[in-house]
MARZATOR-46841 format. One record per residue (C-alpha): y, z negated, x. Coordinates in nm, 2 decimals. Last residue first. Layout:
REM MARZATOR-46841
Y, Z, X
...
***
This chain:
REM MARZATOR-46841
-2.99, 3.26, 10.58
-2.68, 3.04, 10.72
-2.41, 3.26, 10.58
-2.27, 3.04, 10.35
-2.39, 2.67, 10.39
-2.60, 2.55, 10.15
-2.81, 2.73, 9.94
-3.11, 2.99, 9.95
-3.35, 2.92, 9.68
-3.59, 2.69, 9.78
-3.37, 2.49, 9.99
-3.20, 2.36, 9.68
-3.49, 2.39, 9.49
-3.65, 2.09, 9.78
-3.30, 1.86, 9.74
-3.31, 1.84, 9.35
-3.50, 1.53, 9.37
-3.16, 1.36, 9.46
-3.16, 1.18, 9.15
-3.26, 1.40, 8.93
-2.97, 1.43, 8.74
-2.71, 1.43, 9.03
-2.94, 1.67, 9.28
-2.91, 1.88, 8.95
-2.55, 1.84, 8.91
-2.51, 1.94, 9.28
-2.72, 2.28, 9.22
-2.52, 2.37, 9.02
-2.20, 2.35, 9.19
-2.35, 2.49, 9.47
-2.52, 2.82, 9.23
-2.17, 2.89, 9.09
-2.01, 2.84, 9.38
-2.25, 3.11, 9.60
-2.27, 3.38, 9.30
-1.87, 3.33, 9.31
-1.88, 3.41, 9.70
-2.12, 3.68, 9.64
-1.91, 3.85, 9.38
-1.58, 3.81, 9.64
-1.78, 3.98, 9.86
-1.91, 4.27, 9.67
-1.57, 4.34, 9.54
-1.45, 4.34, 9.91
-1.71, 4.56, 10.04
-1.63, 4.82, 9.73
-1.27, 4.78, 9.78
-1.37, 4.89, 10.16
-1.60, 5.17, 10.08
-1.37, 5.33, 9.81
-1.07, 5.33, 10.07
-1.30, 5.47, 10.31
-1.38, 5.78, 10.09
-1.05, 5.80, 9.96
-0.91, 5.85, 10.35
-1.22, 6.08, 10.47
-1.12, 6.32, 10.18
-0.74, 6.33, 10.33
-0.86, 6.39, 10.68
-1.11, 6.71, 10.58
-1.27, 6.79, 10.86
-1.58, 6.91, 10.60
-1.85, 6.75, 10.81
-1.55, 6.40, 10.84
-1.55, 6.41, 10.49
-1.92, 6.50, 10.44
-1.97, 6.19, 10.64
-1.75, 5.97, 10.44
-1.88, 6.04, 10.15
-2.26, 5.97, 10.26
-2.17, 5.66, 10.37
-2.06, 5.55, 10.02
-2.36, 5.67, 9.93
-2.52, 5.48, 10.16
-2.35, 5.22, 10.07
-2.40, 5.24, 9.71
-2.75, 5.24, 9.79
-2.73, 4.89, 9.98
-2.61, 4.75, 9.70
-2.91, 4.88, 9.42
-3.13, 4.80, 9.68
-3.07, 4.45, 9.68
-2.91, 4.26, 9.97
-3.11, 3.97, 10.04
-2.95, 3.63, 9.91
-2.62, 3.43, 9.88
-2.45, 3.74, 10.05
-2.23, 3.62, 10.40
-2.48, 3.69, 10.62
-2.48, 4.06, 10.54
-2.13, 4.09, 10.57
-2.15, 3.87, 10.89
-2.35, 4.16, 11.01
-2.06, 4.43, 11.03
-1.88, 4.13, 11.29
-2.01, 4.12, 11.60
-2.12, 4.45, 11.65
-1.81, 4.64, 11.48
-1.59, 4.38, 11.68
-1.72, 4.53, 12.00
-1.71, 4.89, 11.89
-1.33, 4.81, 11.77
-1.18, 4.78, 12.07
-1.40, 5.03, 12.31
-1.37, 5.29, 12.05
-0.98, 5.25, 11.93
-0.85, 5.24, 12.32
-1.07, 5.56, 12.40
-0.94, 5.75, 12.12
-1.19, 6.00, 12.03
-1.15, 5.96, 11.67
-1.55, 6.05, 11.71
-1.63, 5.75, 11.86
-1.47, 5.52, 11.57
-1.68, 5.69, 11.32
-1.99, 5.63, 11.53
-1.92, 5.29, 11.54
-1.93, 5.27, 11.19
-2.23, 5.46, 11.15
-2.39, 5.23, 11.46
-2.33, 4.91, 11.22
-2.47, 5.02, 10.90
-2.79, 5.16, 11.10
-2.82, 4.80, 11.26
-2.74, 4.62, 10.92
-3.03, 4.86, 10.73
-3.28, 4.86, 11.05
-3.24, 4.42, 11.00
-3.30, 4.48, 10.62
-3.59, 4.72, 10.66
-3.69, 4.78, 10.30
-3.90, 5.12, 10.38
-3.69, 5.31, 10.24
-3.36, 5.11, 10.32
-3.47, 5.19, 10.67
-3.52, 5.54, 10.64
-3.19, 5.57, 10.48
-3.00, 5.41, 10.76
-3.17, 5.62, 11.02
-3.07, 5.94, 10.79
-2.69, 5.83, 10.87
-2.74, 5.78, 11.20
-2.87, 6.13, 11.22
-2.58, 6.26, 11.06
-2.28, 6.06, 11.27
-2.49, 6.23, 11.58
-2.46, 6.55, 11.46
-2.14, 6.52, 11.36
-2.04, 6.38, 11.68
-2.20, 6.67, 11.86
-2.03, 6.95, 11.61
-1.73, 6.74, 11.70
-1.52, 6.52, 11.53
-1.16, 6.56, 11.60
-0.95, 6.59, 11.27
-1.19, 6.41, 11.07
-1.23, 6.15, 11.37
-0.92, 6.11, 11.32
-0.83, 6.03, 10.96
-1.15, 5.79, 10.96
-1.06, 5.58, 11.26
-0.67, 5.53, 11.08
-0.88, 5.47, 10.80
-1.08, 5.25, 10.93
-0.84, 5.08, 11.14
-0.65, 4.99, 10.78
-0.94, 4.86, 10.65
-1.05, 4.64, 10.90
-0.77, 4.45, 10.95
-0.76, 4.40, 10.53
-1.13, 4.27, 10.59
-1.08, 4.04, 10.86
-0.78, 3.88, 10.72
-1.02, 3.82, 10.40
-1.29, 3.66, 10.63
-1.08, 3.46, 10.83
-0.90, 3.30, 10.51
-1.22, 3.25, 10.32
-1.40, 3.08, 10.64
-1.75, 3.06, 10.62
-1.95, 3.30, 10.79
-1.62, 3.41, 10.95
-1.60, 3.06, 11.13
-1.93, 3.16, 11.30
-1.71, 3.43, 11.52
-1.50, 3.19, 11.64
-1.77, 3.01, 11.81
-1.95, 3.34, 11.95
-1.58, 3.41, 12.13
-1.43, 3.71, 12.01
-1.34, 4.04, 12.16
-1.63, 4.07, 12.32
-1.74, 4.19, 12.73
-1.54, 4.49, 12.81
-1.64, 4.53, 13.16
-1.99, 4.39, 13.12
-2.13, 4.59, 13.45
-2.28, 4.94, 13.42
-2.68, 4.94, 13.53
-2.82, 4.98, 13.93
-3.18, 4.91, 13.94
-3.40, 4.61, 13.81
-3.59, 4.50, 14.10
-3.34, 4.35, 14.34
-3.00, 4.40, 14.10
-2.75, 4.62, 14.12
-2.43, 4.60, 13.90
-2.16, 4.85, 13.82
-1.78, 4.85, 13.72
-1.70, 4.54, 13.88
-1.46, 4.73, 14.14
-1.67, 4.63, 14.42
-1.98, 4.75, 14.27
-1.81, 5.10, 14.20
-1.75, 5.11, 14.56
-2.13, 5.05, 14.65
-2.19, 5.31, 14.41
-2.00, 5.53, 14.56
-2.11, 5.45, 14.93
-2.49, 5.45, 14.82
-2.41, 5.81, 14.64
-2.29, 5.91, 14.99
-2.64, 5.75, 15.15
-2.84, 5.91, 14.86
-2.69, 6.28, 14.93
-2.56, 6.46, 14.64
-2.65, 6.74, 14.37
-2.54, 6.50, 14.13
-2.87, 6.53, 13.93
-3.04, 6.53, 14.26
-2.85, 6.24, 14.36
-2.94, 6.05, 14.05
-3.34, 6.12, 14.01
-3.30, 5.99, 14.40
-3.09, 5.66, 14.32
-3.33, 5.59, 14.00
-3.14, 5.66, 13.69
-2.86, 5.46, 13.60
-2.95, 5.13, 13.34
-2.65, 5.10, 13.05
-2.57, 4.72, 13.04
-2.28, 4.80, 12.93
-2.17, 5.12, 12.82
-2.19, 5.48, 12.96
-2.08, 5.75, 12.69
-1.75, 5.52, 12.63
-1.50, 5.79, 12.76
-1.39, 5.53, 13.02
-1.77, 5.46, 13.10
-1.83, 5.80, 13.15
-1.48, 5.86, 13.32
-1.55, 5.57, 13.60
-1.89, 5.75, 13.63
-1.73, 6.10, 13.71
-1.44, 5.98, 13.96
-1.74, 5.78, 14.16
-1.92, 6.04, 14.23
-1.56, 6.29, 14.29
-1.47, 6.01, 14.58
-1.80, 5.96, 14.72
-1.84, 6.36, 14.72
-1.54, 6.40, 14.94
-1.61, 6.78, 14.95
-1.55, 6.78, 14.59
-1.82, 7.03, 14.38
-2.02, 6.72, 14.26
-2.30, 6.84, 14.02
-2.27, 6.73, 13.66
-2.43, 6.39, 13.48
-2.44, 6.32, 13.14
-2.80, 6.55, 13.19
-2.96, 6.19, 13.36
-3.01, 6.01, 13.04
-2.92, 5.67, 13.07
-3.21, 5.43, 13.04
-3.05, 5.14, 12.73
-3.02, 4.79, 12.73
-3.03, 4.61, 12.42
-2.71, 4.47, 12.33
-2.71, 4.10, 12.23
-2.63, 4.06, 11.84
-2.95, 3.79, 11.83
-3.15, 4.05, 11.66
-3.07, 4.30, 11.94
-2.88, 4.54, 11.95
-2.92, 4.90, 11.95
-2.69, 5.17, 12.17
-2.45, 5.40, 12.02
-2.48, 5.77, 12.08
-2.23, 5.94, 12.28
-2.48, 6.14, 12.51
-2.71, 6.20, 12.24
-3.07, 5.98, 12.24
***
């Protein structure tokens, strides 16, 4: 995995915790090697290539990377520990705390499986940090960015080959996030990564039924866009490439949420002709509440 590469999550939208790979880390040079140790990991997880939950290599894998002794990188660490930025536990070795935790609560998040108003706030939010996120990281991207961006990008198309709908949400997710990475604004990435994960899936959630392919290619075409934009550091391309993204996740929502009244208002004149018998096609097919698949 890249440096800057987002981490999985879980099905349950819990992250997934992830070895860190030891070449992040650079020699100390600082004869108070505590104080330069402890400098370099509070910028890793400043910069957002250490995230929580991260696992640190094993103390003497470390200090050899770091070119340290193990009893100063005990003091640094130990520091760090004080300052909530890392966690040791008996058996499970030294990770990076939960020092951003979410933005929102889990039970304000399940309003935006159902709530018009939240959902349509959410979206005109979104677009306007995505282009904002899009401008810059076409002005700033990296050849390491793009790479990464790229590779995402080929994850997601994998999965829709082979019909992986949970690959396809997590693959959606990490592009976005990988947008936001390579603005290289450290506010923008450690905001919006945590609403990324929470909220990309309730997109998905939010359809009456599976995505089809036919949806899930214009993403990835869409995708595709605004990675050539951000290849070709051109700001201006990136900004009609999101723009056509978002009216497109709009459009698909609104369409979804018409497909869901439609088939509810149906489906409650059957219940009404049949005398309730209706109940079974109702869970047959998919109704009920919005989002709750």
């Amino acid at each position: 995995m890249l440096p800057n590469q987002c981490s999985l999550t879980s099905e349950a939208g819990h992250e997934v915790a992830r070895p860190v790979d030891h070449m992040i880390f650079q020699k100390v040079k600082n004869p108070k090697v505590a104080e330069e140790v402890i400098d370099q990991i509070e910028d890793l997880i400043v910069q957002g290539v250490l995230r929580p939950g991260d696992r640190l290599p094993p103390e003497r894998e470390l200090s050899l990377q770091l070119g340290v002794s193990r009893p100063s990188l005990r003091d640094a660490i130990k520091v760090l520990e004080g300052r909530g930025l890392l966690v040791t536990r008996h058996g499970g070795g030294t990770s990076v705390g939960n020092v951003i935790g979410t933005i929102f609560a889990d039970e304000f998040v399940n309003l935006f499986r159902s709530n018009d108003r939240a959902i349509t706030d959410y979206l005109e939010f979104r677009k306007e940090i995505d282009l904002i996120a899009g401008r810059l990281a076409a002005e700033r991207a990296t050849d390491a960015d793009r790479e990464i961006l790229s590779s995402i990008h080929d994850s997601l198309c994998d999965a829709a080959a082979h019909d992986d709908r949970e690959g396809v949400i997590r693959h959606d997710t990490q592009f976005h996030i990988a947008i936001v990475a390579a603005a290289h604004n450290i506010v923008l990435l450690h905001s919006m990564r945590s609403i990324l994960e929470q909220m990309v899936p309730i997109f998905y959630q939010r359809l009456p039924h599976q995505p089809d392919s036919v949806m899930i290619e214009h993403i990835i075409t869409q995708h595709g866009e605004i990675l050539q934009a951000v290849h070709d550091q051109n700001p201006e391309d990136a900004h009609k490439a999101i723009v056509v993204h978002c009216e497109f996740i709009e459009t698909t929502l609104k369409n979804a949420d018409n497909v869901y009244q439609r088939e509810h208002s149906a489906q409650k004149r059957l219940e009404m002709l049949s005398g309730g018998k209706g109940r079974s096609h109702h869970s047959a097919t998919g109704g009920g509440k919005r989002g709750r698949h």
